[in-house]
N, C-alpha and C positions, 0 to 999 in steps of 0.2 A: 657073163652075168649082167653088164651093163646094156647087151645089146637084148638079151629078154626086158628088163625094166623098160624100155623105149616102146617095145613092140604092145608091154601090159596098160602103159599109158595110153597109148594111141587108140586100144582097142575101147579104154575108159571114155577119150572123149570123144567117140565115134558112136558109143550108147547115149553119151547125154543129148548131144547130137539129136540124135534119133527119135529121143524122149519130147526134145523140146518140139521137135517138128509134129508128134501126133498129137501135142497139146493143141499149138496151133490151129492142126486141122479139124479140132473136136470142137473147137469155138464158134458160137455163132456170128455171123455179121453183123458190126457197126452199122446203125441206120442211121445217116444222114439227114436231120433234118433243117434242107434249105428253105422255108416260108417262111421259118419265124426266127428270129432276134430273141436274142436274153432280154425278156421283158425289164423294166425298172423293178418289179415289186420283186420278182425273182435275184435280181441281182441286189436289193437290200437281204436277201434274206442269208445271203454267200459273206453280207461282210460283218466283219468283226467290230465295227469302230460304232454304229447305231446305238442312240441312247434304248437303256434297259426299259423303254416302255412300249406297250402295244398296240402304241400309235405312232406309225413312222412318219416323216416329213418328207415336203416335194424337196425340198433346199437339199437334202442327204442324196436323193434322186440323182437330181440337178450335176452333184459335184461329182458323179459316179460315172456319169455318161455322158450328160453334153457340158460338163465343167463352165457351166452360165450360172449366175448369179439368181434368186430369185424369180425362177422361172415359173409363172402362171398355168401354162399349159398342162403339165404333168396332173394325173389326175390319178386317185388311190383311192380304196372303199377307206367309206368315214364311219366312223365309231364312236357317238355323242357318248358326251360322258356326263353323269347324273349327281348332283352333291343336295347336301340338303341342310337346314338348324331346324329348330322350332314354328320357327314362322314362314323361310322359302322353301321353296323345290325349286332348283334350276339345271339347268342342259347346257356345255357348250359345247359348240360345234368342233371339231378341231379345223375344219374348215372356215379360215377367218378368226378362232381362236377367239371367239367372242359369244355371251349367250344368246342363246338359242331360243329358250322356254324359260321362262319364269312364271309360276304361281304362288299362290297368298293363301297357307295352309287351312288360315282359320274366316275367311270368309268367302262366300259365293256368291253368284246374281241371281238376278231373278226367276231364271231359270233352272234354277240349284244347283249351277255347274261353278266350279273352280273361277275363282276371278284370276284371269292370265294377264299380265303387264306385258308378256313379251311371249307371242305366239304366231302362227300361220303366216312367218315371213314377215310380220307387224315391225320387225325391226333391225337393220342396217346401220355396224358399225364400223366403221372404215378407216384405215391409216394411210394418206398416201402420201409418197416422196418418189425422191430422180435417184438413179444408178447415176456414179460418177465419171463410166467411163462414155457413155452414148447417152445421156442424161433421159436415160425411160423410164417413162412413170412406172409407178408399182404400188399396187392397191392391196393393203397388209387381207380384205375381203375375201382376195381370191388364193391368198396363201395356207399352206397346210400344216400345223403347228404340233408338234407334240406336246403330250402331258406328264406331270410328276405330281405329286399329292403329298403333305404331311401335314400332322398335329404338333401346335408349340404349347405350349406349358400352360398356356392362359387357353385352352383348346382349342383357339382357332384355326379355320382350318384354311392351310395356305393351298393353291391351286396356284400350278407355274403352267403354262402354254408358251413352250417358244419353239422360233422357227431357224432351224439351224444351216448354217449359211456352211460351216465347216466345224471340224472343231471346238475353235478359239473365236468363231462369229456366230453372232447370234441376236436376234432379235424377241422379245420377252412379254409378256405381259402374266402379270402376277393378280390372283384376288386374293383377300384375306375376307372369309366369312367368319363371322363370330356366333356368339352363341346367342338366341336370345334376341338377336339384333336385324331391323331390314338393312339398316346402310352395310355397304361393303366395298372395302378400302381396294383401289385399284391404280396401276402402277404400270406405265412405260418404259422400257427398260433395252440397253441392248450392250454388246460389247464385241471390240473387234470391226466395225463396221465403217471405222471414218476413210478407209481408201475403198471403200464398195460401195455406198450412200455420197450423194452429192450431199455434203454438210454446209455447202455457202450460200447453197438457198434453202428456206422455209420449208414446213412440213405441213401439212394439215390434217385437222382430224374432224371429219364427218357424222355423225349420227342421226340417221334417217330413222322419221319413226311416225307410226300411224296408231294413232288413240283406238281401243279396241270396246263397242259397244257393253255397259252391265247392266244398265237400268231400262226400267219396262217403257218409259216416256225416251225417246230419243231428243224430241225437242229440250225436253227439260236439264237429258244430262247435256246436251250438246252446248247450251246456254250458258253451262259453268265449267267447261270444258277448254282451257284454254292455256297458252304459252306464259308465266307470271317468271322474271328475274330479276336480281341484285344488283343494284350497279353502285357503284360513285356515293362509298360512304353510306349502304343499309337503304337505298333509295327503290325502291319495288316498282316496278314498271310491268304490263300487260298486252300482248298484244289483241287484237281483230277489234278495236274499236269500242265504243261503248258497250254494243251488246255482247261484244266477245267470238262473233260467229260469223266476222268477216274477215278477205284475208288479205296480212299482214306480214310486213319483214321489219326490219331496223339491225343497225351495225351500231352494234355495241362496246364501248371500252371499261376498264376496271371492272369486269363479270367477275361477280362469286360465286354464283350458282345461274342455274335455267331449270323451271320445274315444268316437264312434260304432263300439268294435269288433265287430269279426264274425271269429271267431277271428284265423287268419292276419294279415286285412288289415286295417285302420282308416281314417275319416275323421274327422280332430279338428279341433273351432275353435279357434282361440287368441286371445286378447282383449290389446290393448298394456298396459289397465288392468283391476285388479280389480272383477268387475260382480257386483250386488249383487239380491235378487230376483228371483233365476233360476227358472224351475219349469224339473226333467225329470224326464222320466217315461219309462219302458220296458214294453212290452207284449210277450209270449209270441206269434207268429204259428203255430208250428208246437207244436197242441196236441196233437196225434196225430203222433209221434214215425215211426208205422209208415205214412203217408200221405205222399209225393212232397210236395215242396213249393217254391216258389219265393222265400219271403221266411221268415228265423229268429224277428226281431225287430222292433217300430217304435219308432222315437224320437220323442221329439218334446220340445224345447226352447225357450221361450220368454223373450225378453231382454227386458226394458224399459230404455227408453234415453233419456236425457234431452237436449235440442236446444243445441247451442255455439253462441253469438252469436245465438240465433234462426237455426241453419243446422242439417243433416245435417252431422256430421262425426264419423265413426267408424272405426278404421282395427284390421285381425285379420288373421288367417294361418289360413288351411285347408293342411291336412296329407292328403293322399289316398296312401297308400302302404302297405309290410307292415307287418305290426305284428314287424320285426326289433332286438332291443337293441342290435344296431350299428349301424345307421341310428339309429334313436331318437334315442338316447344323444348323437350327434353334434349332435343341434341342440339340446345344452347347456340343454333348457327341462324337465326332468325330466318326458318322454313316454315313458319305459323302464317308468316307475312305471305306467302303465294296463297291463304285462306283468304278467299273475297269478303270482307268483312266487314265492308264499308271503307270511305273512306272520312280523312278528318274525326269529328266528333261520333261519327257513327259507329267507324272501328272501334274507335273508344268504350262506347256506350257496351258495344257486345264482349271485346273483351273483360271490359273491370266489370259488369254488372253481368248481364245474361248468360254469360258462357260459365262462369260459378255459380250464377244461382240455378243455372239447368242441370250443371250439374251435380250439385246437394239435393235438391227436388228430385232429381232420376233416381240420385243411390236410396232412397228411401221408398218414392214409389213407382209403379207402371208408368210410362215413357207418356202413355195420352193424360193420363192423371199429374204428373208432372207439367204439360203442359196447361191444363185448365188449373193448376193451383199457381206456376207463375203469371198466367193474366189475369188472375183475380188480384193478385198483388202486383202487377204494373195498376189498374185501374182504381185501387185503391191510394196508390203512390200518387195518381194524378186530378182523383177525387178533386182536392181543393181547386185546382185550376178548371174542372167543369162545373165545380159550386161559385168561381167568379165569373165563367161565363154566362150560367145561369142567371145571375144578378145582375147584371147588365142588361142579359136581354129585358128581363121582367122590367127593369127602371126603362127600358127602351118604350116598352109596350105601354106602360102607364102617360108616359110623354106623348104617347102620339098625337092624341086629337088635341094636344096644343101646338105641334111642330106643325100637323094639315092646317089648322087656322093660321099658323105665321106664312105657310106656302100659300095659299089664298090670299092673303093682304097683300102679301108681296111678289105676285106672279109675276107682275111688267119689272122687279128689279133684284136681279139676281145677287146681284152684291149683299144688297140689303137684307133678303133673305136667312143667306147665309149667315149675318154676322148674328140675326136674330137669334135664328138657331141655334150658334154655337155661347151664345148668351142662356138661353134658356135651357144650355147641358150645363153651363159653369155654374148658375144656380141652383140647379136640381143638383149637382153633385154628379154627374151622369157623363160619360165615356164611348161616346160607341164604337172607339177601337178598343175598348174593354173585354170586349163581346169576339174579339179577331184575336188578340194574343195569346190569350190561353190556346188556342187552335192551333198558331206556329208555335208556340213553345210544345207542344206534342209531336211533329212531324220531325225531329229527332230521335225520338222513340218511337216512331211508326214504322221509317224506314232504316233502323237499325234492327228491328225486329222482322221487316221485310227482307232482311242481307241474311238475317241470322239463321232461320228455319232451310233456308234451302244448303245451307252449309255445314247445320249441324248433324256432324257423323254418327252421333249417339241416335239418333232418331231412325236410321238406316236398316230396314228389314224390321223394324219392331213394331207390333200390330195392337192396334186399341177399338174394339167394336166392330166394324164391318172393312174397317182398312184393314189390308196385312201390313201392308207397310208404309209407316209416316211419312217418310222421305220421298214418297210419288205417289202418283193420283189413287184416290180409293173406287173405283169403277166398279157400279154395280150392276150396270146393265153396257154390254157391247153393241154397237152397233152395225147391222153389215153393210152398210154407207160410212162415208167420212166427210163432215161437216166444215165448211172451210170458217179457219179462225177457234172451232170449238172440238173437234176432236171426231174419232170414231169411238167414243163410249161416253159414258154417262157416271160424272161423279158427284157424291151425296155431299160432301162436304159442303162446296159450293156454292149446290143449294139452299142450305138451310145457314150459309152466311150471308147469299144474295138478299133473303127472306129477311132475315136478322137486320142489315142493311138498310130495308127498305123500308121500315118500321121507325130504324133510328132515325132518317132522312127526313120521312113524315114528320116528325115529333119535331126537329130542330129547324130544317126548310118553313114545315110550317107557322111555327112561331116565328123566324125570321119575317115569313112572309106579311103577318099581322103587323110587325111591325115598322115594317116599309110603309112613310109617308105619303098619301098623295101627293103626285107630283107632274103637272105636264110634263109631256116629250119624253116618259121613262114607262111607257107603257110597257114593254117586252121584258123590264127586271121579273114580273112575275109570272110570265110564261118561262123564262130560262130558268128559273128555281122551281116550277112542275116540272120540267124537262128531267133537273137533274136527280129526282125524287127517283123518276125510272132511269133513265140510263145508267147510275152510279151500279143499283142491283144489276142490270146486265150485261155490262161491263165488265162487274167480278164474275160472274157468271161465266163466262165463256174464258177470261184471261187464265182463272183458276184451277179449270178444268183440267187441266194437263201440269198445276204445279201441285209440291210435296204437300198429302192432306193434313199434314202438320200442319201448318198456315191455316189452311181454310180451316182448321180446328180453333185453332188461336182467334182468326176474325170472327168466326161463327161467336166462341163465348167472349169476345171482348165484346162483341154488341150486345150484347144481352146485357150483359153487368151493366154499360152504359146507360143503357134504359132504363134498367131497374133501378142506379143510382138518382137517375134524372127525376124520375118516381118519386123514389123520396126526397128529394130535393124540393121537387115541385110542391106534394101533399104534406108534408111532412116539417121542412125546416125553414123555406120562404114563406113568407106572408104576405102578400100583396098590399094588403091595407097595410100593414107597419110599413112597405117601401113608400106605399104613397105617403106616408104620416112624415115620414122623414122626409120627402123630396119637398115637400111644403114646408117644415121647419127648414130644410136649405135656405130655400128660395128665400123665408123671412131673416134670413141673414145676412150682414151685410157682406156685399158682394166679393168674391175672392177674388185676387188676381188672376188672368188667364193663364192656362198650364201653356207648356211647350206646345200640347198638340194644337188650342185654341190660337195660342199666337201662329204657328207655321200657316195653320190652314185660314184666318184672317190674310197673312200677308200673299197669300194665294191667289185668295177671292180676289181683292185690291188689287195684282196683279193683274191677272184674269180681266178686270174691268178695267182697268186702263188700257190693254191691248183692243179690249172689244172697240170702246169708246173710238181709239184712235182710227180703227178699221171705218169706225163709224161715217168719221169726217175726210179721211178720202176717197 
């Protein structure tokens, strides 16, 4: 019985045997494939440990295959990613883990395209540091960063990018976009990294950046186009020199901010602490004003930054928005100040006065009508001071043919001359720096209204009459030549402020002119006041040409009102016989003491001739 069981077994595994061998043989061959290697993206796709997002990292790579820290090289298709509020659309790359694209929902250029901050490579942002064991550099640029995404409760929306070294290492950078809002809150960040990162030396952080053309005049945005920051206690400094459009560095300490403007629009950093050994620098892009071009300016800022706890932890605010004073202004960190506003008194003047009164005038009417009802009311503001210039001249003019007779009596002695003269203004009652101060007391308000129009944002694409838009030249005719100094087109404005100009020049030069004494040796005073009668109109003429026809709006009707005040002034409220009537009742009175200006310019004269004298005798 035991010896059949042995024989039933044997027979059992002598079929399985059998079975297994025509499995075998039924199978096809293993194909060997020796060219290729388990790729990197292939061997992320085998492990389990990869963050749940569908943008892997070179660092995960890295630790899988050549077990190197931040390895550059490795390279994986990229998958930009899109987030957006009200006001931005932006891209970041996960390459570099920094954005991409940013645009400005609700405005365009003048081409009706999207105004882009950050486009066609326009911007370069960079983190670089040493590995601690071979101290190589590493540019966060060329690394490849994953992403994560949520909403908090205030619905902003957090965007994480980091670059994952292992596990428990990592490198971070975090945005918070809000709702409603251009600034967005941005954050350095890492963990795990103080025996992988050289933490004994310094870090730096880079952002390269090329200003991207929106207005139709390149000259005009490039003009206002420029590097503006914070230093040392709310102090606003500028780079490219006067005109703003030459290039420029400086090494900065205590920075708050740096605003990358480009007229209109801005992108500014803003730092939670003051940072110390800043380099920026500004470069001119559009050298040839009269050549199309796609970038005005380049920035480039470089931070040096030093490691907390042996970690990245750095936290700022990017600002991507207009460069508007009432946006600005609202985020209480004094960014109104990168608005060129003038400086001293003039800033002043535009923001307590003209920047509220332009804009209570705009919310009620059209943006051009706005401007011709607040220069009706500057030149009514300053009425009185052209009704005492006026007065001056007139008492100047009545004077005359008694100042030419004391120049004739006293032509061999100059001294004498003078003191005559300034005897026969003390009795007349008569000033003729009278006639010059109301002048500079205006050139405060000239050139705070000269800062203002090309600044103000409200004026931006809004059309009045045959301009589309105020904030750049209103051309009516193109030219297919290009005029050096004045343009390849033809603007209206200009014109009819050159005209305007040239009229008021007449009326005021010429009066002056009547009222210049004869005088030897001073032949050429009345050739240089004809001169300036034309050159002042074509001057503005050509300068104008290519600025915002706001302005040339504003000169155009302030000259006119001028006239027109002068007008009445003249026919209307002076009398010439009442000024004579008075300058004779002066005279019969007795004599007043000399003013300040009679005494200075006495002790002049008397100097004057004592030097001459002296010259005389040896």
């Amino acid at each position: 019985m035991e010896e059949k069981k042995d024989i039933n077994s044997l027979i059992g595994f002598t079929l399985m045997g059998a079975v297994m061998l025509l499995w075998l043989w039924t199978q096809p061959p293993i194909e060997e494939n020796l060219s290729d290697e388990i790729t990197p993206k292939q061997e992320i796709e085998k492990s389990d440990s990869l963050p749940p997002d569908n943008i892997v990292n070179d660092k995960t790579i890295d630790d899988k295959i050549n077990n190197n820290y931040f390895n550059e090289s490795v390279e994986i298709a990229d998958k930009t990613l899109s987030y957006e509020n009200e006001l931005l659309s932006l891209e970041i790359n996960p390459k570099g883990g920094f954005i991409s694209k940013l645009f400005l929902k609700n405005y365009k250029n003048y081409l009706e395209k999207p105004i882009y901050l950050i486009n066609e490579d326009n911007s370069e942002f960079n983190l670089n540091f040493n590995l601690e064991d071979n101290n190589k550099p590493v540019n966060s640029k060329n690394l490849y960063f994953s992403s994560s995404s949520n909403t908090d409760n205030d619905d902003n929306l957090i965007i994480t990018m980091r670059h994952t070294v292992s596990n428990d290492k990592f490198l971070e950078y975090k945005y918070v976009i809000k709702p409603n809002d251009y600034m967005i809150d941005f954050s350095i960040n890492s963990s795990g990294l103080s025996n992988v990162v050289n933490t004994q030396s310094n870090y730096e952080l880079t952002w390269d950046y090329k200003s991207l053309r929106n207005s139709k005049s390149i000259s005009y945005e490039n003009r206002y186009t420029r590097l503006t920051y914070e230093s040392e206690d709310s102090k606003i400094e500028k780079l490219g020199g006067m005109g703003g459009t030459s290039d420029d560095e400086e090494l900065v300490s205590e920075l708050n901010w740096f605003s990358y403007r480009q007229h209109f629009f801005s992108a500014i950093l803003l730092s939670t602490k003051p940072l110390d050994n800043v380099s920026l620098s500004q470069t001119n892009l559009s050298l040839d004003e009269d050549i199309d071009t796609l970038y005005t300016k380049n920035y480039i800022s470089k931070i040096p930054l030093s490691f907390t706890n042996r970690e990245f932890n750095e936290k700022f605010q990017f600002y991507f928005g207009p460069t508007d004073s009432k946006i600005l202004s609202d985020y209480d960190k004094n960014l109104e100040s990168s608005i060129p506003f003038g400086w001293g008194i003039f800033g002043y003047i535009n923001k307590s006065i003209f920047i509220p009164l332009f804009s209570y005038l705009s919310s009620i009417f059209p943006y051009g009508i706005a401007i011709i009802f607040m220069t009706i009311l500057v030149r009514l503001v300053l009425s009185p001071v052209l009704y005492k210039s006026y007065l001056s001249q007139a008492k100047m003019k009545i004077l005359k043919p008694e100042i030419n007779e004391i120049a004739l009596k006293y032509k061999d002695n100059a001294m004498k001359k003078q003191q005559e003269t300034m005897a026969l203004y003390n009795k007349a009652g008569a000033n003729p720096m009278s006639g010059c101060l109301p002048a500079l007391i205006q050139i405060p308000v000239f050139y705070a209204l000269f800062m203002f129009f090309p600044t103000a944002f409200d004026l931006r694409r809004k059309s009045f009459l045959w301009a589309e838009d105020l904030s750049s030249y209103d051309n009516i005719l193109d030219l297919p030549f290009n005029i050096p100094f004045y343009g390849d087109h033809v603007s209206l404005f200009p014109i009819l402020a050159s005209i305007a100009i040239f009229f008021y020049m007449k009326m005021t030069t010429g009066q002056q002119m009547s009222q210049q004494p004869t005088q030897e040796g001073m032949p050429d005073m009345g050739k240089m006041m004809k001169y300036m009668i034309y050159f002042s109109p074509v001057l503005m003429l050509v300068f104008f040409n290519n600025y915002a026809s706001g302005l040339s709006l504003y000169y155009f009707i302030s000259n006119l009102i001028t006239i027109a005040i002068m007008l009445v002034i003249k026919n209307y409220i002076l009398d010439e016989n009442k000024i004579h009537a008075q300058i004779e009742l002066n005279k019969a009175k007795p004599q007043k003491k000399p003013g300040r200006f009679q005494k200075k310019m006495k002790q002049l004269m008397e100097e004057a001739e004592r030097q001459k004298r002296a010259q005389n005798r040896n």
